[in-house]
Structure formats: C-alpha cells, structure tokens
Biopython code that builds the backbone (N, CA, C, O; Angstrom):
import numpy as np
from Bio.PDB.StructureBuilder import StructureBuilder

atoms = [
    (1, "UNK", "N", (-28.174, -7.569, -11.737)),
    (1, "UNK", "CA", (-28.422, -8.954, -11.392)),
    (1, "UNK", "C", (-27.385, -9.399, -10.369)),
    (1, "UNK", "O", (-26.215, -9.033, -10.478)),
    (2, "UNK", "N", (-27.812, -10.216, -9.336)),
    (2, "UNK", "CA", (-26.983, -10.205, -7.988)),
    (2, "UNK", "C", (-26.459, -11.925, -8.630)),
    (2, "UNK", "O", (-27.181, -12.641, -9.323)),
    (3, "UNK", "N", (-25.161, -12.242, -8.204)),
    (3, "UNK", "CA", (-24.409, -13.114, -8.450)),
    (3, "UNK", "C", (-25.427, -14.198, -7.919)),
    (3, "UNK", "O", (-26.450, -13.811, -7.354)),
    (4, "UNK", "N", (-25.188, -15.477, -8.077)),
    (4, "UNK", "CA", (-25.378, -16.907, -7.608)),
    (4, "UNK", "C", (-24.504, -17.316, -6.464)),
    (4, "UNK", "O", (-24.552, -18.429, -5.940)),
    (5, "UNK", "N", (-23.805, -16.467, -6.154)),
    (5, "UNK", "CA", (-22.819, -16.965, -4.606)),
    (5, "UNK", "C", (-22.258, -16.046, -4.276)),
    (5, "UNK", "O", (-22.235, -15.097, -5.059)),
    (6, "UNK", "N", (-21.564, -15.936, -2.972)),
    (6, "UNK", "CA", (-21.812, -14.923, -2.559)),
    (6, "UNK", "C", (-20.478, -13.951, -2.100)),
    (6, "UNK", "O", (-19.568, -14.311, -1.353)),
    (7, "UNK", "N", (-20.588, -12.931, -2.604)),
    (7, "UNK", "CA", (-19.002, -11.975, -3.192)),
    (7, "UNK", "C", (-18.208, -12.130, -1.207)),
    (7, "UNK", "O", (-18.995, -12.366, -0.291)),
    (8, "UNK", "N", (-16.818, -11.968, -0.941)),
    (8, "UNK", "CA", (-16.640, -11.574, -0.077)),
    (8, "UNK", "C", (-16.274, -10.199, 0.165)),
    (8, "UNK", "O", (-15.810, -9.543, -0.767)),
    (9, "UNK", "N", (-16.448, -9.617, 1.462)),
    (9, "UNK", "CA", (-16.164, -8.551, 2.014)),
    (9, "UNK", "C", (-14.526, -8.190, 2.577)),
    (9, "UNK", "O", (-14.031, -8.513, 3.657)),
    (10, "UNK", "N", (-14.044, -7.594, 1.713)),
    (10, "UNK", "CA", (-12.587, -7.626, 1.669)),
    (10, "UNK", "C", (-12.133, -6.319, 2.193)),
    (10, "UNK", "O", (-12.814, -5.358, 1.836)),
    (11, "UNK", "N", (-11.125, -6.086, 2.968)),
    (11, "UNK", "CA", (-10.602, -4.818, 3.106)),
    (11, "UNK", "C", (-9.827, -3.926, 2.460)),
    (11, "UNK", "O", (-10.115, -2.735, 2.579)),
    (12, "UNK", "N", (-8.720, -4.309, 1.668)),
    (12, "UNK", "CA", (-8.226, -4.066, 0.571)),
    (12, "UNK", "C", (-8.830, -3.745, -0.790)),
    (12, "UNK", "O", (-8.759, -2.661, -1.368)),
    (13, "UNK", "N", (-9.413, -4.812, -1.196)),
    (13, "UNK", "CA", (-10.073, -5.050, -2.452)),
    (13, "UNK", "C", (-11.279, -4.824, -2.222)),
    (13, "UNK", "O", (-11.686, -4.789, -1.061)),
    (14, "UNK", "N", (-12.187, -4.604, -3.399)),
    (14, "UNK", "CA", (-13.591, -4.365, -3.735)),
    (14, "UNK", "C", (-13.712, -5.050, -5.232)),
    (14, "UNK", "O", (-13.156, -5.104, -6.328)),
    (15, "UNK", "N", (-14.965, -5.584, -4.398)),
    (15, "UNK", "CA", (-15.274, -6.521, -5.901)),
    (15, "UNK", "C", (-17.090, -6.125, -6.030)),
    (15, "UNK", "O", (-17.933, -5.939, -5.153)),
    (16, "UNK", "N", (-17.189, -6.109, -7.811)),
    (16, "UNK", "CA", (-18.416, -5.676, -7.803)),
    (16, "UNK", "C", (-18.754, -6.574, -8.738)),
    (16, "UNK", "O", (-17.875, -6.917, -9.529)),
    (17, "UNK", "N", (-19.931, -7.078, -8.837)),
    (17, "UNK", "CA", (-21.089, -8.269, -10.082)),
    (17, "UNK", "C", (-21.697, -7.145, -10.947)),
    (17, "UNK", "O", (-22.466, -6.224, -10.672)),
    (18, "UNK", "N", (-20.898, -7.659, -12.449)),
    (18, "UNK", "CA", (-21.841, -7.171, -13.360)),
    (18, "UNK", "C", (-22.423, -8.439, -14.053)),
    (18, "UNK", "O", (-22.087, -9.557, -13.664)),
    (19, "UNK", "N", (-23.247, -8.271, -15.020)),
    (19, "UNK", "CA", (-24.072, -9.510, -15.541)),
    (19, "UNK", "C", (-23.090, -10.276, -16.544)),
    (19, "UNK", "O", (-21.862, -10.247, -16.622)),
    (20, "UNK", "N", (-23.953, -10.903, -17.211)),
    (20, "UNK", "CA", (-22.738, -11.747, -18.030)),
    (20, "UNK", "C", (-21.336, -12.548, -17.491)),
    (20, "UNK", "O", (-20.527, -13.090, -18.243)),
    (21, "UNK", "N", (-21.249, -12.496, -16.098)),
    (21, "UNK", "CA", (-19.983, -13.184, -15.506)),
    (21, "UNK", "C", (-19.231, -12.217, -15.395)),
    (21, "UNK", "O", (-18.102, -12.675, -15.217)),
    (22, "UNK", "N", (-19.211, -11.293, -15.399)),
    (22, "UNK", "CA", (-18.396, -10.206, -15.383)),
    (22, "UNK", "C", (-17.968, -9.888, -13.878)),
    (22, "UNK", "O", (-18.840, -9.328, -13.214)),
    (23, "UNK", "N", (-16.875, -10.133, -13.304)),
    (23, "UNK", "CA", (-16.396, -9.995, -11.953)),
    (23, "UNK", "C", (-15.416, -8.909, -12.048)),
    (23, "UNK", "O", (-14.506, -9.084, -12.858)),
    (24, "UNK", "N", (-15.437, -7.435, -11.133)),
    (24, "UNK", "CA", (-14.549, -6.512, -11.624)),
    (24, "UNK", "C", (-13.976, -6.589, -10.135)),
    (24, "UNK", "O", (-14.731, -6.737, -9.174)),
    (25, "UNK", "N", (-12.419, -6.464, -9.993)),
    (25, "UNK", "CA", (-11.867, -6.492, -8.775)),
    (25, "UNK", "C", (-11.126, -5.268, -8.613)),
    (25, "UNK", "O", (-10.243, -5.118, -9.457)),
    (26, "UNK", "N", (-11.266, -4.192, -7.606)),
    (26, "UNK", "CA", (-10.630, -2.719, -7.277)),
    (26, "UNK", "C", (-9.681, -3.143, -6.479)),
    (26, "UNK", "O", (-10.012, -4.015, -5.675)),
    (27, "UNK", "N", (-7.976, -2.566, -6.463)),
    (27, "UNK", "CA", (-7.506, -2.190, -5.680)),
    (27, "UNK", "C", (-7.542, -1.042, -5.199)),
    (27, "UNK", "O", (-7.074, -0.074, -5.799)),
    (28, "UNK", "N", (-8.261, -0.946, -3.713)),
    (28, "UNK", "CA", (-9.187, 0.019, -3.055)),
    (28, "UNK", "C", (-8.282, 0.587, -1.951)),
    (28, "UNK", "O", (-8.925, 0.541, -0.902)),
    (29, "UNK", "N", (-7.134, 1.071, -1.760)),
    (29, "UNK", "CA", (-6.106, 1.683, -1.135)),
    (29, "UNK", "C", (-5.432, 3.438, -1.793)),
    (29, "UNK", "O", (-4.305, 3.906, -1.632)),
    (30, "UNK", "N", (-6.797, 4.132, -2.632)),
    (30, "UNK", "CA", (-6.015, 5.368, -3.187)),
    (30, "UNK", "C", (-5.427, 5.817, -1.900)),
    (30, "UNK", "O", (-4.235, 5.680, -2.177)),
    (31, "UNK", "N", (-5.449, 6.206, -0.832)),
    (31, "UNK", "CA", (-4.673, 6.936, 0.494)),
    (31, "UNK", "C", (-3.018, 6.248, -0.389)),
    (31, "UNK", "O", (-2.178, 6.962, -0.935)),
    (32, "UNK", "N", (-2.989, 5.290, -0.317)),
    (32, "UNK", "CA", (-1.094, 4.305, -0.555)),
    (32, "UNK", "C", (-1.346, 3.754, -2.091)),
    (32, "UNK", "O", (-1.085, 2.619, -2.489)),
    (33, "UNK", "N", (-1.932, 4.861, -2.874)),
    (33, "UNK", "CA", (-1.746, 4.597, -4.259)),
    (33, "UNK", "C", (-2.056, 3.145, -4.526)),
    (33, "UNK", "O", (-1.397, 2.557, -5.384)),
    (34, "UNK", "N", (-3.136, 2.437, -3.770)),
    (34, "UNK", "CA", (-3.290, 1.033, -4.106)),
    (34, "UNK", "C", (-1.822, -0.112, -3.945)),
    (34, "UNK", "O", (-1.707, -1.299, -4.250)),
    (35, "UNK", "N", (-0.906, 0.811, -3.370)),
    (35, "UNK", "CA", (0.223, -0.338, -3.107)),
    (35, "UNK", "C", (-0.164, -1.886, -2.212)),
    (35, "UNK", "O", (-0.910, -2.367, -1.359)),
    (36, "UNK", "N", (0.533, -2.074, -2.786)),
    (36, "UNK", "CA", (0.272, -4.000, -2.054)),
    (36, "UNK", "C", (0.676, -4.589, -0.632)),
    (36, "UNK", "O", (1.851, -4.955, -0.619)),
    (37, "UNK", "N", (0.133, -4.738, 0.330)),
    (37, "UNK", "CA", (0.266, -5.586, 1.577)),
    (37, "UNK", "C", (0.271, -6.484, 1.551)),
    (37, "UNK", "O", (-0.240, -7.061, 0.591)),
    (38, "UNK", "N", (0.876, -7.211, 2.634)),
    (38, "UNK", "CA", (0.563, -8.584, 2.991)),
    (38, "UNK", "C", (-1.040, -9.075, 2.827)),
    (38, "UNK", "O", (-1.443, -10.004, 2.127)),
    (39, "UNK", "N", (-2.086, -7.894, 3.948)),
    (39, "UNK", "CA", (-3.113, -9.004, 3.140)),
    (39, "UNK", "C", (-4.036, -8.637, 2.249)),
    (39, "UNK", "O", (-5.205, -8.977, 2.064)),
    (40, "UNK", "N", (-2.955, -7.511, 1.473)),
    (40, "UNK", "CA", (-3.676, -7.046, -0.167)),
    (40, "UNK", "C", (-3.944, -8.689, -0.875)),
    (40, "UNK", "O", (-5.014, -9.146, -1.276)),
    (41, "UNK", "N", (-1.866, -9.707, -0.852)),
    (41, "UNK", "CA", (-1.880, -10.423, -1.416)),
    (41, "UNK", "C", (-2.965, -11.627, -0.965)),
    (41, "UNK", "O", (-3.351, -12.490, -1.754)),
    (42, "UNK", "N", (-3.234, -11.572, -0.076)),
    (42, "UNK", "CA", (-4.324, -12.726, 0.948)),
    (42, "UNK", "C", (-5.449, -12.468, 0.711)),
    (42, "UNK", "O", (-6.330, -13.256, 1.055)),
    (43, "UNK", "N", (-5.786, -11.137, -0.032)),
    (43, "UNK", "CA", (-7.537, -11.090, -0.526)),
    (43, "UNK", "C", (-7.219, -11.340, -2.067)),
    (43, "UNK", "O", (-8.016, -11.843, -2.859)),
    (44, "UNK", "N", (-5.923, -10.909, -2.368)),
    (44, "UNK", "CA", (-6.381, -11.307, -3.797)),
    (44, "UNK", "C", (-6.344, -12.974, -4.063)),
    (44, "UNK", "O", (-7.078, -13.480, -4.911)),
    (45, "UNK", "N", (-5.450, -13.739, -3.283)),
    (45, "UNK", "CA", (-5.676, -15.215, -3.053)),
    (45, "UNK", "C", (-6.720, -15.782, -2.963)),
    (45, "UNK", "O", (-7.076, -16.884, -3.381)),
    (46, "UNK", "N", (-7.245, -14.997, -2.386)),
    (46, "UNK", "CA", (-9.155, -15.714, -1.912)),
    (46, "UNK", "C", (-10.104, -14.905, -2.970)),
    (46, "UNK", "O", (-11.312, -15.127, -2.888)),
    (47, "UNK", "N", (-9.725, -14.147, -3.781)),
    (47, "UNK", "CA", (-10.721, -13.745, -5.113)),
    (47, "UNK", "C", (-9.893, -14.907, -5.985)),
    (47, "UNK", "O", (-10.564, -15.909, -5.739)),
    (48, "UNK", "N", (-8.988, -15.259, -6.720)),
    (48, "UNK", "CA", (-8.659, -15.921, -7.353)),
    (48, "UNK", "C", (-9.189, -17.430, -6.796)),
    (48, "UNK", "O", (-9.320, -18.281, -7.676)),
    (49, "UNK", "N", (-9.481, -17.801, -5.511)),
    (49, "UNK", "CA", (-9.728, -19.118, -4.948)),
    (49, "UNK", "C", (-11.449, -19.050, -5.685)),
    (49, "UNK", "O", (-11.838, -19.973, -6.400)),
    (50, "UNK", "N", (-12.067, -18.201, -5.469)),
    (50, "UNK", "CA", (-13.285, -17.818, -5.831)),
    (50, "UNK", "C", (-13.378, -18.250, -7.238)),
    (50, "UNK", "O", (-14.049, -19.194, -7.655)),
    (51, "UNK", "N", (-12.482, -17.299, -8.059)),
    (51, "UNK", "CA", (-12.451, -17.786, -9.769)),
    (51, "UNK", "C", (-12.294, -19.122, -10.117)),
    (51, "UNK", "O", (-12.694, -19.609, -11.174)),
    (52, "UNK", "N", (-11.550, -19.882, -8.981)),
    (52, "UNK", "CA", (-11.141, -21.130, -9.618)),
    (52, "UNK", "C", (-12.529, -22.079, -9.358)),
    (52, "UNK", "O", (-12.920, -23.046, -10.013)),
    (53, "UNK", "N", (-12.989, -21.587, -8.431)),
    (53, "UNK", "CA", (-14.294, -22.447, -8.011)),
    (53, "UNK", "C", (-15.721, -21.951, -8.285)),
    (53, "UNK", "O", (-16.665, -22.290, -7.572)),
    (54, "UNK", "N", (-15.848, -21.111, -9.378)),
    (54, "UNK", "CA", (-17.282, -20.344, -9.557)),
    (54, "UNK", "C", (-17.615, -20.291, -11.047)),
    (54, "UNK", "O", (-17.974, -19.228, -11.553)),
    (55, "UNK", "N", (-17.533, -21.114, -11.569)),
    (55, "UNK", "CA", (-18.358, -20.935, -12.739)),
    (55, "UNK", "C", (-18.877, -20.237, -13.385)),
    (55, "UNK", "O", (-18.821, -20.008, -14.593)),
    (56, "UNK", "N", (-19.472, -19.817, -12.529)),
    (56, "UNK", "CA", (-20.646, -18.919, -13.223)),
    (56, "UNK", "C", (-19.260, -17.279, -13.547)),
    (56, "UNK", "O", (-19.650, -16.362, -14.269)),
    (57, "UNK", "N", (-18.364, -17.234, -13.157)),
    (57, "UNK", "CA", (-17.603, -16.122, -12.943)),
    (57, "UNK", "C", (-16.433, -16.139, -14.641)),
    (57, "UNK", "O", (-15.418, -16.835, -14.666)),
    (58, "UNK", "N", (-16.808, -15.374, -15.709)),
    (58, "UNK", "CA", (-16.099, -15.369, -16.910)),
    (58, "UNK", "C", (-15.329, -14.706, -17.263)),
    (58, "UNK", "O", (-14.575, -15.181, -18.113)),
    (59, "UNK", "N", (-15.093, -13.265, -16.816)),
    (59, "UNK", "CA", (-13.495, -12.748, -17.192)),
    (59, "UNK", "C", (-13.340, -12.506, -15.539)),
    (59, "UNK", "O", (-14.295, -12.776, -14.810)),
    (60, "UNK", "N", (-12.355, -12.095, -15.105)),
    (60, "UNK", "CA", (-11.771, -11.120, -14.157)),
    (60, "UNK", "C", (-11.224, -9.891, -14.310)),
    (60, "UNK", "O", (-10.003, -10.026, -14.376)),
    (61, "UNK", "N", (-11.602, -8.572, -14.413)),
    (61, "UNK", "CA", (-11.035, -7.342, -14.300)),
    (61, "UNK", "C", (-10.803, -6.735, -13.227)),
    (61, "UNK", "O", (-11.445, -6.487, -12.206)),
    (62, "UNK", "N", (-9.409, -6.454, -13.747)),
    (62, "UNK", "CA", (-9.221, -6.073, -12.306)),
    (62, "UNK", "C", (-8.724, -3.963, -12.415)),
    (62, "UNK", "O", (-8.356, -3.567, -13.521)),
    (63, "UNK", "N", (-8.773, -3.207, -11.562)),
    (63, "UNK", "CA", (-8.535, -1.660, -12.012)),
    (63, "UNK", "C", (-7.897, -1.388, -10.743)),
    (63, "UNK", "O", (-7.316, -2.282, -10.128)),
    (64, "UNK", "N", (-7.985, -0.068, -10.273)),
    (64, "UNK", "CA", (-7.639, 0.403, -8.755)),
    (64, "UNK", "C", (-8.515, 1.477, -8.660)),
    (64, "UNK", "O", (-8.966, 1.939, -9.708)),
    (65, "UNK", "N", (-8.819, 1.933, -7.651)),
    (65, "UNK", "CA", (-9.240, 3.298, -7.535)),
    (65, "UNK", "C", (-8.461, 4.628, -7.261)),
    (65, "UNK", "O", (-7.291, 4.699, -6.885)),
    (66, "UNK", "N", (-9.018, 5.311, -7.427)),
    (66, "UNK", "CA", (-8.067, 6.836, -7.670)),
    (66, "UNK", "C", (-7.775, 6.822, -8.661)),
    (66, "UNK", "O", (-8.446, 6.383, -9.595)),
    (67, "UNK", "N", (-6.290, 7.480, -8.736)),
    (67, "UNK", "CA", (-5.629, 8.059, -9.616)),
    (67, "UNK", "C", (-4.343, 6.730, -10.050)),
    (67, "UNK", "O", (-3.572, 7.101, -10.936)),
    (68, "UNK", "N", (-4.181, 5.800, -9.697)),
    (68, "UNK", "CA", (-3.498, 5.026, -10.013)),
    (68, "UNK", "C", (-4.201, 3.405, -9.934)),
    (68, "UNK", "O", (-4.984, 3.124, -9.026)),
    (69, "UNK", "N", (-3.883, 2.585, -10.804)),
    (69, "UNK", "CA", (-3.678, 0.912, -10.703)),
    (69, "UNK", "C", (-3.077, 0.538, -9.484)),
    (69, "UNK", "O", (-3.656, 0.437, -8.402)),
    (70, "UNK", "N", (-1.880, 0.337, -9.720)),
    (70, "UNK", "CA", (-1.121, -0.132, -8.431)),
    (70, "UNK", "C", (0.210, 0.279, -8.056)),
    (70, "UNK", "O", (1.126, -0.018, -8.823)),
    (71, "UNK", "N", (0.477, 0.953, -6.936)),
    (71, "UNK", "CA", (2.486, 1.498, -7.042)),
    (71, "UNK", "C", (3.550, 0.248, -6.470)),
    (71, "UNK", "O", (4.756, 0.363, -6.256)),
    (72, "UNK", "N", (2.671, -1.001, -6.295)),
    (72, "UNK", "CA", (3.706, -1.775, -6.461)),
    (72, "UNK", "C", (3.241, -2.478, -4.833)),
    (72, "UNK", "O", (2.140, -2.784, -4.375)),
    (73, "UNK", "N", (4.510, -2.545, -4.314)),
    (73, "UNK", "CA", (4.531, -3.172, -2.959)),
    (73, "UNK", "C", (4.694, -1.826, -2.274)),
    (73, "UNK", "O", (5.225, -0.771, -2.622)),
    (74, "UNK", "N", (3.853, -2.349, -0.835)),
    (74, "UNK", "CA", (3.670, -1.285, 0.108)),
    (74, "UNK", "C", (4.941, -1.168, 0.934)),
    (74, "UNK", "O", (4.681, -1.592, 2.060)),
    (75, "UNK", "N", (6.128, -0.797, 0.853)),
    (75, "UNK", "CA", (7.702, -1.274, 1.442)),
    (75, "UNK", "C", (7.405, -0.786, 2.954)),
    (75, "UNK", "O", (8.143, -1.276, 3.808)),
    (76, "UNK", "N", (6.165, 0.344, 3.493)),
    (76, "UNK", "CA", (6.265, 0.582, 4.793)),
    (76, "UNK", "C", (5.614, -0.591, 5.407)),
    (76, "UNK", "O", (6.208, -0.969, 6.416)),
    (77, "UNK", "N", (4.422, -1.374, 5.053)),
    (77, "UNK", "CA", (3.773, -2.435, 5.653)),
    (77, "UNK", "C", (4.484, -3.894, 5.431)),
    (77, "UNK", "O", (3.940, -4.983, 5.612)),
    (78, "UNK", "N", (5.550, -3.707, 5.087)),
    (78, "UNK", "CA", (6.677, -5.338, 5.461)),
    (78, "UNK", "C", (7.836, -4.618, 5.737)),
    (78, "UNK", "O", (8.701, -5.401, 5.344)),
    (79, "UNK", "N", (8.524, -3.445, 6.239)),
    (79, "UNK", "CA", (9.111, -3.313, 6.856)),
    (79, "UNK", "C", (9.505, -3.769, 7.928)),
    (79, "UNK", "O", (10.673, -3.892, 8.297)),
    (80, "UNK", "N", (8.250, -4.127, 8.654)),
    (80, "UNK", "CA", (8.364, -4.676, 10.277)),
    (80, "UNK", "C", (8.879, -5.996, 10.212)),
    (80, "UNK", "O", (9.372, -6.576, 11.179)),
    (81, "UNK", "N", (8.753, -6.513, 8.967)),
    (81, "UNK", "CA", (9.124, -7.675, 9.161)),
    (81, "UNK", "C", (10.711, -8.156, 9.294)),
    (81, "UNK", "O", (10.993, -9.345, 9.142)),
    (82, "UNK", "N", (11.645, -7.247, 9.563)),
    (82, "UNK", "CA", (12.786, -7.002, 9.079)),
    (82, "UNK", "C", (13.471, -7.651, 10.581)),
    (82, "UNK", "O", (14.520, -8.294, 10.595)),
    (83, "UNK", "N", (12.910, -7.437, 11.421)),
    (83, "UNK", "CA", (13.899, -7.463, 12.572)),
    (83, "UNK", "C", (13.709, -8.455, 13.568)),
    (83, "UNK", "O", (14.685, -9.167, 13.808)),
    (84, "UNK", "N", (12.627, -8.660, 14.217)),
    (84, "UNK", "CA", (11.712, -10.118, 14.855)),
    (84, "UNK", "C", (12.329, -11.342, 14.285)),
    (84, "UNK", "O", (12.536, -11.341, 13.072)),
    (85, "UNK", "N", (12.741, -12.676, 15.177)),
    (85, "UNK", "CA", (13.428, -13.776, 14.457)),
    (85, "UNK", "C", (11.132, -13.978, 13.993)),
    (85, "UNK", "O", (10.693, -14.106, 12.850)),
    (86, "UNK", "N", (10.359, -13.937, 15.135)),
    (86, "UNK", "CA", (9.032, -14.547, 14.941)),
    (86, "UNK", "C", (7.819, -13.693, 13.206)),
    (86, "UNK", "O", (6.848, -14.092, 12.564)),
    (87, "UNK", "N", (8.663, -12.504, 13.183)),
    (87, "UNK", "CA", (7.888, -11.972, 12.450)),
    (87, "UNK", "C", (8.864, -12.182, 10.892)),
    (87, "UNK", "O", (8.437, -11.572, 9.912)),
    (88, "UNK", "N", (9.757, -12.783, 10.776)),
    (88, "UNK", "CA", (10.577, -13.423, 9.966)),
    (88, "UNK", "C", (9.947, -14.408, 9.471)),
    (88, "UNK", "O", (9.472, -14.468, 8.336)),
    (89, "UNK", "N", (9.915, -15.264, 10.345)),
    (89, "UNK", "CA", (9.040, -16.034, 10.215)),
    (89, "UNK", "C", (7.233, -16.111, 9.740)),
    (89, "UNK", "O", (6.952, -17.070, 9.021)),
    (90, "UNK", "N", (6.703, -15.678, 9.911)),
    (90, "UNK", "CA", (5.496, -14.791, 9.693)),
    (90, "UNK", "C", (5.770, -14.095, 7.984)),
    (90, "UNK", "O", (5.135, -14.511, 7.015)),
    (91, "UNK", "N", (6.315, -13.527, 7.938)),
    (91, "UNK", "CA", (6.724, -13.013, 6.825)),
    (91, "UNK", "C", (6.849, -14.323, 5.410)),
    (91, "UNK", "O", (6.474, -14.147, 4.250)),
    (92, "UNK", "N", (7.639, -15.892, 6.128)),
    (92, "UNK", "CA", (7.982, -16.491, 5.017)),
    (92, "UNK", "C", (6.732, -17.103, 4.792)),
    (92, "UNK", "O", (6.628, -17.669, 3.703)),
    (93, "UNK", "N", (5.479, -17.142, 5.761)),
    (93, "UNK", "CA", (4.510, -17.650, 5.487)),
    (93, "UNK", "C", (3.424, -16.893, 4.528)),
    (93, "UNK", "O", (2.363, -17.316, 4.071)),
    (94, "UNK", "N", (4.190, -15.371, 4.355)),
    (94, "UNK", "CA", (3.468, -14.520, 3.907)),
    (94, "UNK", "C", (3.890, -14.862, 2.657)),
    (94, "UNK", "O", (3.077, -14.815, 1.734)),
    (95, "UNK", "N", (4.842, -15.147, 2.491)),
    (95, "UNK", "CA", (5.473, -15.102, 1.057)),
    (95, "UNK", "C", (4.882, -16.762, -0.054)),
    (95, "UNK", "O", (4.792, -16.904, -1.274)),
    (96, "UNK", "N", (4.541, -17.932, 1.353)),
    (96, "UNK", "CA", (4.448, -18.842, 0.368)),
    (96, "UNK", "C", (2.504, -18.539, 0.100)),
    (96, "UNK", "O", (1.904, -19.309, -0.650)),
    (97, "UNK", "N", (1.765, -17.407, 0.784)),
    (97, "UNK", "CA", (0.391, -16.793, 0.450)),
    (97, "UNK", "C", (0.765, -16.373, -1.269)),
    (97, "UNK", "O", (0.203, -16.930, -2.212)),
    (98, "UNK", "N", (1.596, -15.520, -1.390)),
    (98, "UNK", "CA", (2.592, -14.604, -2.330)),
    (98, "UNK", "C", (2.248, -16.051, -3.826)),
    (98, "UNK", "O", (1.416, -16.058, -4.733)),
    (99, "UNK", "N", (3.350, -17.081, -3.434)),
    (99, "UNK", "CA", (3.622, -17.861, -4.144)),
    (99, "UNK", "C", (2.064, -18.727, -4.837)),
    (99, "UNK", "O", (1.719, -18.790, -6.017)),
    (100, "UNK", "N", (1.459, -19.230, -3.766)),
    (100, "UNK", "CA", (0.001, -19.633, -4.082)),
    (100, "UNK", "C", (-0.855, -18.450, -4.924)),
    (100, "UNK", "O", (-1.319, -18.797, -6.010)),
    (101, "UNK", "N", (-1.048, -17.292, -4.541)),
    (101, "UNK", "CA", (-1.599, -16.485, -5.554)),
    (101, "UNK", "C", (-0.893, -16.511, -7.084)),
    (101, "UNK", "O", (-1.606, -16.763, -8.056)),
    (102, "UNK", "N", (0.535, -16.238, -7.247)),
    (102, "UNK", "CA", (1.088, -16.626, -8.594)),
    (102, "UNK", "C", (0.411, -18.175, -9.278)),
    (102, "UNK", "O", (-0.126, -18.253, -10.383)),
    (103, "UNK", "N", (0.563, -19.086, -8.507)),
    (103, "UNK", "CA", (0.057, -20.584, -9.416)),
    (103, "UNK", "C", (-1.087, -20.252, -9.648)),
    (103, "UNK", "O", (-1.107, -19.788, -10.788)),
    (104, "UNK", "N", (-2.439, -20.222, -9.025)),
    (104, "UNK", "CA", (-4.089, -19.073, -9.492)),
    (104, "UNK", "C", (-3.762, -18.161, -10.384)),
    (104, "UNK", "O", (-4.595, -18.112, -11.289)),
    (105, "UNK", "N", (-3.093, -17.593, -10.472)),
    (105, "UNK", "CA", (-3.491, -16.055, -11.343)),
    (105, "UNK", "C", (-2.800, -16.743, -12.750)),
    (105, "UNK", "O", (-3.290, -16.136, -13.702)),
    (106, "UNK", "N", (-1.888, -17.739, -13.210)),
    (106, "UNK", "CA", (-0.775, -18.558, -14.117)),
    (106, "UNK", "C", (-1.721, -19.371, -14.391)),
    (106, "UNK", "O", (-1.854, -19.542, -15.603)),
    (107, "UNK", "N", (-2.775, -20.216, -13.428)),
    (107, "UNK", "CA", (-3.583, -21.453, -14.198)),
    (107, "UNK", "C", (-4.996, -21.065, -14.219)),
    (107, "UNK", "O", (-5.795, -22.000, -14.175)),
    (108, "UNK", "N", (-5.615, -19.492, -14.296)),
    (108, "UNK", "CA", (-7.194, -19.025, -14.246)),
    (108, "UNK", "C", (-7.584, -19.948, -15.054)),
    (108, "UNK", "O", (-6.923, -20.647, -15.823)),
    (109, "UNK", "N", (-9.012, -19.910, -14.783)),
    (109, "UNK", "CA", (-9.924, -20.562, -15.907)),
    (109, "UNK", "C", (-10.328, -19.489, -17.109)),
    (109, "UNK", "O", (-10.603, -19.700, -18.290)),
    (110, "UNK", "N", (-10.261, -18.344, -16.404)),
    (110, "UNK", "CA", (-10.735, -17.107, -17.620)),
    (110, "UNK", "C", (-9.823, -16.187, -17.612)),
    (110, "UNK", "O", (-8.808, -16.128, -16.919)),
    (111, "UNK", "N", (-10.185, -15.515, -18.349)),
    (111, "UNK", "CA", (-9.510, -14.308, -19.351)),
    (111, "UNK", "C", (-9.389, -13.291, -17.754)),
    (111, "UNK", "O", (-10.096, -13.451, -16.759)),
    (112, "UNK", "N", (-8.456, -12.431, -17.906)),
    (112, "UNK", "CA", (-8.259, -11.294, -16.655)),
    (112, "UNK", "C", (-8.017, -10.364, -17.965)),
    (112, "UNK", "O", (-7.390, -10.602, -18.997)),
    (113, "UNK", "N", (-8.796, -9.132, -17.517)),
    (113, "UNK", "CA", (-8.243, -7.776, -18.236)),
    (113, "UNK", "C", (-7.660, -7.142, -17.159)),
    (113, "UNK", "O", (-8.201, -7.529, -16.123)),
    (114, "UNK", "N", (-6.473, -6.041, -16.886)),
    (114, "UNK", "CA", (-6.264, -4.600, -16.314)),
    (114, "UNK", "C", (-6.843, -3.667, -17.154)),
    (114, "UNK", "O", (-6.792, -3.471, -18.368)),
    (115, "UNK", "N", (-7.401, -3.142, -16.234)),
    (115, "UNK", "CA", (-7.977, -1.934, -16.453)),
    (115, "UNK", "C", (-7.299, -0.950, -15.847)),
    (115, "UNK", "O", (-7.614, -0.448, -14.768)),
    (116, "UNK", "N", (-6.197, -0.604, -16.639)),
    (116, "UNK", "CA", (-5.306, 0.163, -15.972)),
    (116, "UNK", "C", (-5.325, 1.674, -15.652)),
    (116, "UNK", "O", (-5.590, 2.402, -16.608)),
    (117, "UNK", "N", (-5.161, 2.077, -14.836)),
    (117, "UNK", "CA", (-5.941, 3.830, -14.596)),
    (117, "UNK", "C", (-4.913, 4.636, -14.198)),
    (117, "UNK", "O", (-5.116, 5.828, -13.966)),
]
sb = StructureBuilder()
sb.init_structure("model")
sb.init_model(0)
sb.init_chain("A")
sb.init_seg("    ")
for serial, (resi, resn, name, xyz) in enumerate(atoms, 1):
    if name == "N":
        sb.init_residue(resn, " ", resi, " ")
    sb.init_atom(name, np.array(xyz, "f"), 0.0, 1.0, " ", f" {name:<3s}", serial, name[0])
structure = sb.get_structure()
C-alpha cells in the first residue's frame, strides 16, 4: 500500500512505506559503513520534519544497510571544514542543521525503533 504523501528522494537515506504507518528509514552509505555527513544530518532533518507533519506516519525505524547501523561521523567529509575562515562558517550552519535534528528526534510524535545490524 503506497503512502498518502509523498516519501522524499534522499541521497544518503532510503526510506521505504510499509502498511500500518510503518515508515522504515536506511542509512544507505555501506561503501563508509553508513557514517554520517553533513547532509546525512540534513536528510535525516527533513525525514523527522516529515514525522512531525504526517500523521498518517506511526513508528519510525530506522536500520543501515550492509554490514553495519552506523560508524558514527564521517571525520573525512568535515574535515574540509577545518581551514576556510568561509567554510567555518558553513560548517556552524551545519551544526545548528545538527542541533534542529536533536529537538525532532527529543520531541517525535511516535515511537522510533533501531534496528540495529
């Protein structure tokens, strides 16, 4: 059964509709063990923006693909941010993305399982 609105197309993440409200979210990076990017955290912001506004949407699970969940933060893809006064900058905007996903994922409307692998 195809959702009531309509999933986005994410690069990082993969999200699939099962029935019953069932929203399952992949971290889809096995090549980097599903480690986290900048806009790993910016799709998972906009799936959680989704949860807060979809109703029809009742747990959130979330897994990874491959052989692992998640190895954490990707330390080669914010590296760059190290040296640039502009990408410093860039970076703190990344971080208050960072901060907005924590308040969503702290005030869901539903239940989140890991499905940890």
């Amino acid at each position: 059964m195809s959702p009531s609105f309509t999933l986005p197309q994410l690069k990082t993440l993969k999200l699939d509709w099962h029935s019953e409200g069932i929203l399952v979210m992949t971290f889809n990076r096995p090549e980097r063990m599903n480690s986290m990017t900048p806009e790993s955290y910016a799709e998972w912001k906009q799936v959680m923006e989704l949860v807060h506004s979809t109703p029809a949407i009742r747990v959130l699970v979330t897994t990874g693909s491959g052989r692992a969940y998640s190895a954490g933060l990707d330390f080669s893809a914010v590296n760059k941010y190290a040296s640039k006064k502009e990408e410093q900058e860039d970076l703190f905007e990344r971080n208050e993305v960072t901060r907005n996903l924590a308040k969503l994922l702290i005030t869901s409307p539903v239940p989140m399982i890991a499905a940890v692998n």
